[in-house]
C-alpha positions as CSV (number, residue, x, y, z in Angstrom):
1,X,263.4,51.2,42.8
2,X,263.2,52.0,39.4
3,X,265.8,52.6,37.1
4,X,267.2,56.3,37.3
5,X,270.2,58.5,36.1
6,X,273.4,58.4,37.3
7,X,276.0,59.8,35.1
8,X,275.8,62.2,32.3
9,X,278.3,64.0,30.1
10,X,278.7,66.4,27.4
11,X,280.0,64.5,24.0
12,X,280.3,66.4,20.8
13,X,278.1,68.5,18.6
14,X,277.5,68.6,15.4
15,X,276.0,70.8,12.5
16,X,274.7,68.5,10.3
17,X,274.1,64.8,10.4
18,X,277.3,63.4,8.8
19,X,279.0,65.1,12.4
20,X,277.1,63.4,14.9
21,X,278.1,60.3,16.3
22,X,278.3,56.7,14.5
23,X,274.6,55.2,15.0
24,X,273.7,52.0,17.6
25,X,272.8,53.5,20.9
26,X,269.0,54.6,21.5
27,X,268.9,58.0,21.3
28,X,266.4,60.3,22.8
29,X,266.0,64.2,21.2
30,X,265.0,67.1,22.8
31,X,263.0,69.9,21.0
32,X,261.3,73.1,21.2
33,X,261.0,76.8,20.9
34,X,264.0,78.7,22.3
35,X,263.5,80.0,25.8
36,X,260.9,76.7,26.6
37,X,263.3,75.7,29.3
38,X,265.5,72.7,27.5
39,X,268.4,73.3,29.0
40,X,267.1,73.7,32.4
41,X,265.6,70.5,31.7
42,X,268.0,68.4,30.7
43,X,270.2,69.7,33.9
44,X,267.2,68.6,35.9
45,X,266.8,65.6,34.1
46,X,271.0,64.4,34.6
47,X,270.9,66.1,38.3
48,X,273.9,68.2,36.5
49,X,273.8,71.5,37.4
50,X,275.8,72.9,34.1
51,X,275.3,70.0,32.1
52,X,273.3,72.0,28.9
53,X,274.4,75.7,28.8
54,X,271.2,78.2,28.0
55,X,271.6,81.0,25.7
56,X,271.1,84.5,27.1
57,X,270.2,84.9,24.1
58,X,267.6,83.2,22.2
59,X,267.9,81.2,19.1
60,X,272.0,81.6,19.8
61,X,272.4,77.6,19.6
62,X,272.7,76.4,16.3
63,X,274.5,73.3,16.6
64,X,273.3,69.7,17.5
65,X,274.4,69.0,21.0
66,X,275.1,65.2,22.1
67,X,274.9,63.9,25.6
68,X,276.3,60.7,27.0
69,X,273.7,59.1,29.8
70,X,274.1,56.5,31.6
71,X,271.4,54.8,33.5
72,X,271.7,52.0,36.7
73,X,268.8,49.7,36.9
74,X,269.0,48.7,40.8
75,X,266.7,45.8,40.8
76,X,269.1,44.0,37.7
77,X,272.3,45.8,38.7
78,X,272.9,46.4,35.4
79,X,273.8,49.7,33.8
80,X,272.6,51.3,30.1
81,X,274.0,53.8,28.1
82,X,272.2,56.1,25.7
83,X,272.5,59.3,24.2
84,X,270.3,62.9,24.9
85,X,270.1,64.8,21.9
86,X,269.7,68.6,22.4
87,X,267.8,70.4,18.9
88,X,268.3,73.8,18.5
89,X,265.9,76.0,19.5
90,X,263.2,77.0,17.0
91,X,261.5,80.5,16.5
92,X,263.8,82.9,17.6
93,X,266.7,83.0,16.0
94,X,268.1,86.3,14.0
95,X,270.0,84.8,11.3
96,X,269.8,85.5,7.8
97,X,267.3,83.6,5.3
98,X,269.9,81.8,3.3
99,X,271.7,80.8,6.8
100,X,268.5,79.3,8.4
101,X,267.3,77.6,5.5
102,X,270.5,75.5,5.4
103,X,269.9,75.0,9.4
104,X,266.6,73.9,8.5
105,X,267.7,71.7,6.1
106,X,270.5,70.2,8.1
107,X,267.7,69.6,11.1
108,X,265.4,68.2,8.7
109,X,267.6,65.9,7.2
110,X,268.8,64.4,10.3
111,X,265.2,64.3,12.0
112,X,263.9,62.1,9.4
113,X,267.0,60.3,8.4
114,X,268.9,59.3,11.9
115,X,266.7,55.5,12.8
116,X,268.8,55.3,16.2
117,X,266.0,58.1,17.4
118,X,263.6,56.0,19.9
119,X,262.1,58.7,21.3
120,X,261.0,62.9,20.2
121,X,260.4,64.9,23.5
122,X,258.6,68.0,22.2
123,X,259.1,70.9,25.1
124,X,256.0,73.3,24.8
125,X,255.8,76.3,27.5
126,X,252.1,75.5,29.6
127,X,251.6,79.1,29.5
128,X,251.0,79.0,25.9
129,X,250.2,75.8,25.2
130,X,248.8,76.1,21.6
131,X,251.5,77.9,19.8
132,X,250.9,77.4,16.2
133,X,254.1,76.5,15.4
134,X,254.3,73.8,18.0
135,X,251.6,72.5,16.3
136,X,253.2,72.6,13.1
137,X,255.9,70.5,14.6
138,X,253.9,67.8,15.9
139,X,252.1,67.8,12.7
140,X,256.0,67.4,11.0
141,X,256.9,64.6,13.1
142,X,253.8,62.9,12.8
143,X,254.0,62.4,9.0
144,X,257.3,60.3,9.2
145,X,257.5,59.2,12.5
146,X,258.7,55.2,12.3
147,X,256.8,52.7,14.0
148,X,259.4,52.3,16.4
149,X,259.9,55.8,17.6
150,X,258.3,57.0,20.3
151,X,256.8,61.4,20.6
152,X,256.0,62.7,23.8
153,X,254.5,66.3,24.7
154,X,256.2,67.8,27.6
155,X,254.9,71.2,29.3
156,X,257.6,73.0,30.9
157,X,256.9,75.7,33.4
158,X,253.6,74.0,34.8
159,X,254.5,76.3,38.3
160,X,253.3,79.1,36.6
161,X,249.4,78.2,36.5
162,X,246.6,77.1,38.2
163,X,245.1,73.5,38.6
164,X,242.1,74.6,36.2
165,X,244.4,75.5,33.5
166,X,247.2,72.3,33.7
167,X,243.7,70.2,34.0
168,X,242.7,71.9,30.4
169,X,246.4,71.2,28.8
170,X,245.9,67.8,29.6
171,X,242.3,67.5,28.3
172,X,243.6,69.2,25.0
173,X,246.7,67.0,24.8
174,X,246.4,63.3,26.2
175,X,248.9,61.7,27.5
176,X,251.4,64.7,27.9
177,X,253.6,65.5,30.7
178,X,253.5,68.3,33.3
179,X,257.0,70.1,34.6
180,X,258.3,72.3,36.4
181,X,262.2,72.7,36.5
182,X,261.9,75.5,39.5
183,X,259.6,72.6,41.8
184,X,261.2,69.8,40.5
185,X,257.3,68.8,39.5
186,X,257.1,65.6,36.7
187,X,261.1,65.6,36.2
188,X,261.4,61.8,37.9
189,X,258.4,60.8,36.1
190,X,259.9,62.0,32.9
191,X,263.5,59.9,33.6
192,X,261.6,56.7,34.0
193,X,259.9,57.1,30.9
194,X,262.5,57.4,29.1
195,X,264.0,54.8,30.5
196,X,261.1,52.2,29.9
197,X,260.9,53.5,26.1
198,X,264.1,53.7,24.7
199,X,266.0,50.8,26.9
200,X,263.0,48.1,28.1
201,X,260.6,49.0,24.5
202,X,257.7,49.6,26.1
203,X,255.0,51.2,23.7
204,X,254.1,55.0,23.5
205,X,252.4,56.3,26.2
């Protein structure tokens, strides 16, 4: 049976990178447009029901939110800790100029600068798959990304469309994932590969 979650828990959270916890476990981070679904995600993801709390409003989250997982690896009866990393939201938020560009900044700084990052899931909603400025973001990423860092597309919401149009995503972005929090749809398929990535260093998909 392959490895799979088994404990997860909220840790601290942190506004800029000097907050977040001391570096050395693999760390995985979670981002994309506010309302994509993250939160419902990572509760899928950690089989926690309240694990992430989503804003009823979007944008609302403005902090760096840090998650302590803990995988079991049946076959080796071993167990491996690492940490989820939830972003804030982008594209939403109604703050004023001077207050998001410091956000920015602050996200900016600790994208580029924090090596314990193994893996960038980007969440982008299948029902519009080619936002520009989810483009931008892979685009962002792309430029610095290390050699051993890992970036994975992941399309929440799949329920919502037909075969024809998931077949297309796919075409147009090789290699991403499928999901569906509300049918449970690519959510185990996701935990192993996170697993194999960031604890057994397998290459990018």
């Amino acid at each position: 049976m392959p490895a799979r979650i088994v404990d997860a828990s909220f840790l601290t959270s942190a506004s800029k990178i000097d907050e977040a916890p001391a570096e050395g476990i693999g760390e995985v981070v979670f981002l994309g447009r506010s309302n994509v679904g993250k939160s419902s995600l990572l509760n899928s993801l950690t089989h926690r029901k309240s694990l992430a709390k989503s804003s009823s409003t979007p944008g609302k989250t403005r902090l760096i939110n840090y998650f302590e997982v803990v995988y079991k690896d049946d076959e080796a009866d071993e167990k491996y800790n690492l940490h989820f990393v939830d972003l804030p939201g982008f594209g939403y938020a109604k703050v004023s100029k001077s207050m998001k560009y410091e956000w920015q900044k602050s996200l900016n700084e600790f994208i580029k600068n924090r090596r314990t990052i193994r893996l960038f899931v980007h969440l982008r909603d299948a029902r519009h798959p080619n936002e520009p400025i989810d483009d931008d973001v892979k685009r962002y990423i792309e430029e610095f990304i290390g050699p051993d860092q890992c970036y994975i597309e992941v399309f929440t919401k799949s329920d919502k469309l037909k075969q024809k149009d998931l077949s297309k995503i796919l075409k147009e972005h090789p290699g991403a994932l499928l999901v569906s929090n509300l049918k449970k749809r690519g959510i185990e398929k996701l935990e192993h590969l996170i697993f194999d990535i960031v604890i057994k260093g397998q290459p990018c998909p």
